[in-house]
C-alpha positions as CSV (number, residue, x, y, z in Angstrom):
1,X,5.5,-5.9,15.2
2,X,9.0,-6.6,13.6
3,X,10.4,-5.5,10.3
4,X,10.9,-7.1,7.2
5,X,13.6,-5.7,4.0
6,X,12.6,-6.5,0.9
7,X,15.0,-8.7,0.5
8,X,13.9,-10.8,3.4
9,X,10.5,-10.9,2.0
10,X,11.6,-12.1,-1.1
11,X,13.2,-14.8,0.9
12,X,9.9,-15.4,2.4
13,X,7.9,-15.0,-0.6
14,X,10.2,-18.0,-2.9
15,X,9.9,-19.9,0.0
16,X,6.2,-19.8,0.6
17,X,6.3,-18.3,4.0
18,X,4.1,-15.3,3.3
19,X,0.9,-15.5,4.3
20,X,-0.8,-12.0,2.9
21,X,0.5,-8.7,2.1
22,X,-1.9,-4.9,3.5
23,X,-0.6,-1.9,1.4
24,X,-2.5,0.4,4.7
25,X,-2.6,4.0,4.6
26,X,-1.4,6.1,7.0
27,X,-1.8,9.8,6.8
28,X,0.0,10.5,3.0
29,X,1.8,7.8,2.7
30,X,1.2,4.0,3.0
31,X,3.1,1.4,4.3
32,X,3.2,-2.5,3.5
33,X,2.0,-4.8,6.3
34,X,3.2,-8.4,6.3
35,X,1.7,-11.9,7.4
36,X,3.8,-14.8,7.7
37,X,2.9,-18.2,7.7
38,X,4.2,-18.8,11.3
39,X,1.2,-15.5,12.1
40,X,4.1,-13.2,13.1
41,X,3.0,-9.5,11.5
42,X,6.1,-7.2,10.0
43,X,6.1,-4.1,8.1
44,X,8.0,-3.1,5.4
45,X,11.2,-1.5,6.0
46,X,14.2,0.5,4.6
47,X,17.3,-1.4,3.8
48,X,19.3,-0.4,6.6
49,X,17.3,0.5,9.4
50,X,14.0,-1.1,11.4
51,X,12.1,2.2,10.0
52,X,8.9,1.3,8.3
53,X,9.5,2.0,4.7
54,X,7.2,5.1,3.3
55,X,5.6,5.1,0.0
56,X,3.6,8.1,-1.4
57,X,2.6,6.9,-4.0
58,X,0.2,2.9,-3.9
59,X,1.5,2.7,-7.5
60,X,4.7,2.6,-6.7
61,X,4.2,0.0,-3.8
62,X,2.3,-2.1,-6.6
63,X,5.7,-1.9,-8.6
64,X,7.5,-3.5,-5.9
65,X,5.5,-6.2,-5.1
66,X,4.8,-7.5,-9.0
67,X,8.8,-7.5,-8.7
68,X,8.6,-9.8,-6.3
69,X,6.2,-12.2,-8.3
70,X,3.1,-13.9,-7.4
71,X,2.1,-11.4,-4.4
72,X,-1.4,-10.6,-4.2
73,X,-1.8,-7.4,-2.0
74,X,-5.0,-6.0,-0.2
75,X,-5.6,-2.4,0.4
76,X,-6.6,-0.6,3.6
77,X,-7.8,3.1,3.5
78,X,-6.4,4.8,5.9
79,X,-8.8,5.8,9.1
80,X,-8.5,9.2,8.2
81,X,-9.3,9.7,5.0
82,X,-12.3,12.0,3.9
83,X,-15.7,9.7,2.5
84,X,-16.1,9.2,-0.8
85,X,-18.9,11.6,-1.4
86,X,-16.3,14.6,-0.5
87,X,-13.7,12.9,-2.7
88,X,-16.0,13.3,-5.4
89,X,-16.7,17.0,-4.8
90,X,-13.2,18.0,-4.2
91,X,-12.9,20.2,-7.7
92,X,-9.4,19.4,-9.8
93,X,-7.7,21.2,-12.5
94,X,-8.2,19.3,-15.8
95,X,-7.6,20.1,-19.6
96,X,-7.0,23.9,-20.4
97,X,-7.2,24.7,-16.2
98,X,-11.2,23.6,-16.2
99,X,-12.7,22.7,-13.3
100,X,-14.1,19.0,-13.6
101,X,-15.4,16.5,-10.8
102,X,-13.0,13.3,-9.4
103,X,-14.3,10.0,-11.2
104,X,-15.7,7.3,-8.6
105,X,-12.2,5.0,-7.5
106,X,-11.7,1.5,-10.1
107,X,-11.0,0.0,-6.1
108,X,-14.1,-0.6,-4.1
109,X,-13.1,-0.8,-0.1
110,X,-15.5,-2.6,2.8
């Protein structure tokens, strides 16, 4: 799999060669998988280097991409992640340090 900068993809993207964009996640962090028209796959990567480019945060990745205009982007979970059901037990601090239960996710995956 090659890399892509965003610049290069926003080369790609004006000129129609991108096919679809993955935000996948991978342990903490997710990275952005790209398919070009010609079916070559390339991940994100840093500016100056081949390294895949990290995010931490999917909003974030969602900020570059509307930057880059009329990208749609699908989402993969990452293969490890726990199930739903123990997302939803996991307890959280809320208002004044109360314990309260994880809302089900807006996304809905497979």
């Amino acid at each position: 799999m090659r890399s892509m900068t965003l610049e290069q993809l926003r080369a790609a993207s004006d000129a129609g060669g991108v096919t679809s964009v993955t935000l996948k996640g991978q342990g903490g962090t997710f990275l952005v998988q790209i398919v070009t028209r010609s079916g070559a796959d390339a991940v994100l990567a840093k500016a100056r280097s081949s390294e895949p480019r990290r995010f931490g945060n999917p909003a974030s990745v969602l900020n570059v991409l509307r930057d880059l205009g009329s990208l749609s982007a699908n989402l993969m979970p990452a293969s490890g992640t726990r199930r739903r059901r123990d997302l939803l037990q996991a307890p959280v601090a809320g208002p004044r340090h109360c314990a309260r239960r994880i809302a089900p996710p807006l996304i809905q995956t497979g």
